[in-house]
C-alpha positions in Angstrom: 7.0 46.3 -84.6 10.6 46.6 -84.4 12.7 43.4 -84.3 14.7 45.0 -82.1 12.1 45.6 -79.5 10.8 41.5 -80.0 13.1 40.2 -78.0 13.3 42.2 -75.0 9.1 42.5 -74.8 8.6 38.9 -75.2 11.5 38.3 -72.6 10.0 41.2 -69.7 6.6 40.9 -71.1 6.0 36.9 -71.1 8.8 34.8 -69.5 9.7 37.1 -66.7 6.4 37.3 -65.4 5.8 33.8 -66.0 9.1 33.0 -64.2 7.8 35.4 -61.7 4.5 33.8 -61.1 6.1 30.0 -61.0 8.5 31.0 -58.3 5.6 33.0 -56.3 3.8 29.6 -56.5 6.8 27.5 -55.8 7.3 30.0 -52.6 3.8 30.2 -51.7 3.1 26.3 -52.0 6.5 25.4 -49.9 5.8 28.6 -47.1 1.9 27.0 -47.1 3.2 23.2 -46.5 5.4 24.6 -44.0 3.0 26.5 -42.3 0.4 23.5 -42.3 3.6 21.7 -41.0 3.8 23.6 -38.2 0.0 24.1 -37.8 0.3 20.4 -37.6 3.1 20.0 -35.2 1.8 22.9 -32.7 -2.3 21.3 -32.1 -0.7 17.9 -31.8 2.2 19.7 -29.1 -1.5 21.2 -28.0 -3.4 17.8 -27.3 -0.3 16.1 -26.1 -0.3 19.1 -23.6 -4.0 18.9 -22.5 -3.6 15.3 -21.9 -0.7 15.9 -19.5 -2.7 18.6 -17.8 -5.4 16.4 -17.4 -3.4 13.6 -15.6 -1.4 16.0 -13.5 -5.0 17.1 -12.4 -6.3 13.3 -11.5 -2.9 12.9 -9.8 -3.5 16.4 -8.0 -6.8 15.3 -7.0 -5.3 11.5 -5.8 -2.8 13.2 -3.5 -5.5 15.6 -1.9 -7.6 12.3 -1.4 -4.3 10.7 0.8 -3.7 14.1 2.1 -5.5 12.7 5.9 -3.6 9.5 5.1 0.1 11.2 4.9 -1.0 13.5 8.1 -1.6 10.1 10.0 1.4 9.0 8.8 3.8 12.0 9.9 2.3 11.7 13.3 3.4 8.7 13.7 6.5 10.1 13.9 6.2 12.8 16.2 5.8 10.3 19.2 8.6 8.4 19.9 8.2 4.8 18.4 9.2 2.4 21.0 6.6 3.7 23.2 4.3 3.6 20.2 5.2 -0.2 19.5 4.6 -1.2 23.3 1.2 0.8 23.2 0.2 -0.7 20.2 1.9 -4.1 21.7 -0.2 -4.1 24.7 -3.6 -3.4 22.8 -2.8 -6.3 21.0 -2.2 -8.4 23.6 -5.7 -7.6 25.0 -7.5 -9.0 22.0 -6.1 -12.4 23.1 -5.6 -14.5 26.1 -2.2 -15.1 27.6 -2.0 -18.9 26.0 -2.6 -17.4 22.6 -0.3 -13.9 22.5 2.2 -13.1 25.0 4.9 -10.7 24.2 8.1 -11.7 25.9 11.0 -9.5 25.6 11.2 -6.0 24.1 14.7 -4.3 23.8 15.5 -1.0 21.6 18.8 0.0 20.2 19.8 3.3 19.1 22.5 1.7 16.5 20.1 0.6 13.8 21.1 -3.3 12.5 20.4 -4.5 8.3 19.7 -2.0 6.1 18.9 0.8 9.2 22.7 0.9 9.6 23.5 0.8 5.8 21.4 4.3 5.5 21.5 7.7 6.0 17.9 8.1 7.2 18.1 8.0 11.1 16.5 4.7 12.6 16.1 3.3 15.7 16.3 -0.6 16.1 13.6 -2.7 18.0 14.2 -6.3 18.8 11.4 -8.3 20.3 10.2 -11.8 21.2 6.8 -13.6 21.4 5.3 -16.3 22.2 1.8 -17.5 20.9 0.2 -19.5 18.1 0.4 -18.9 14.4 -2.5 -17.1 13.5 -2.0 -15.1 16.7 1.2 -14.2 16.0 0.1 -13.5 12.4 -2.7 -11.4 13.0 -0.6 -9.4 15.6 2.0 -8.7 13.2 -0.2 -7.6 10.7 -2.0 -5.3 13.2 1.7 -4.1 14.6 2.9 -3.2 11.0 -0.6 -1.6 9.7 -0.9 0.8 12.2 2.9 1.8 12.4 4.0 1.6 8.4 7.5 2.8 9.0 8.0 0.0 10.9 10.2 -2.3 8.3 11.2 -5.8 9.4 14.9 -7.0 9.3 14.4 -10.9 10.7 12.0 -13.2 12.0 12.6 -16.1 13.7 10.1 -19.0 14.3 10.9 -21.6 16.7 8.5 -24.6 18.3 7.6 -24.7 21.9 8.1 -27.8 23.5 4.2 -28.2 23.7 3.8 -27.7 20.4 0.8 -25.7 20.0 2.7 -22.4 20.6 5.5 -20.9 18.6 8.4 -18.6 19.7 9.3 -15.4 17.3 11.9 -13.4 17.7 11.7 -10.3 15.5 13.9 -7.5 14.4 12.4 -4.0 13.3 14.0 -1.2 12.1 11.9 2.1 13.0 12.5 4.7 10.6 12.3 8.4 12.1 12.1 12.0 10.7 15.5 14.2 11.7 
């Protein structure tokens, strides 16, 4: 063989394709970890995904289940709600004898007092006044505010009746209403 030719056939006949094959593997071993990267990155984008689906199903499924709840609810406010407080007042009030539960004074405001005249949502103010005994009072005010939730109270204020077994409430409510 020609000396001449040495050189050039042991450079393109060994180390180019050598040098070839190292930087094939080099680019085939980074495009692979990138690939197994991204592999990597896309099933766990995937489970992260399915999990979110799966709670915005349960909390689909929740809010169907109050679905009769919230249709109670908006009806409340298509009657108006001081003839809904002295309907619901007066059903009370037969549960108990006069001694125990008497409802003394009911007066409605259209200028909203406390936080119904700090807001933009349209209220109507109720101010009323009771007289009965503790767990009279208590239960009725529980009653009141279960069945009319919107009802949110501003004050209460207790006072003792001269014969001592009765107390005298004076309560503020602010009705919130639907425009």
């Amino acid at each position: 063989m020609n000396p001449y030719f040495k050189k050039p056939i042991l450079i393109f006949g060994v180390v180019v394709p050598i040098f070839l094959i190292v930087v094939l593997l080099g680019v085939g071993i980074h495009l692979r970890g990138r690939l197994e990267e991204s592999f990597k990155n896309r099933k766990e984008h995937y489970v992260e995904y399915r999990k979110v689906q799966e709670r915005r199903e349960a909390l689909e499924k929740q809010i169907r289940a109050q679905e009769p709840h919230m249709q109670r609810w908006m009806k409340l406010f298509d009657k108006a709600t001081a003839s809904n407080v002295n309907a619901y007042l007066s059903d009370i009030q037969k549960k108990f004898d006069g001694q125990e539960f008497q409802q003394t004074a009911f007066r409605r405001t259209s200028s909203a007092g406390a936080i119904g005249g700090a807001s933009q949502q349209s209220s109507t103010h109720i101010q009323l006044a009771f007289r009965g005994t503790y767990r009279a009072l208590q239960n009725a005010f529980l009653e009141l505010e279960t069945r009319m939730p919107h009802l949110q109270l501003d004050s209460l204020r207790l006072t003792m009746h001269p014969n001592k077994k009765v107390l005298i409430a004076d309560v503020n409510y602010t009705a919130w209403q639907i425009e």
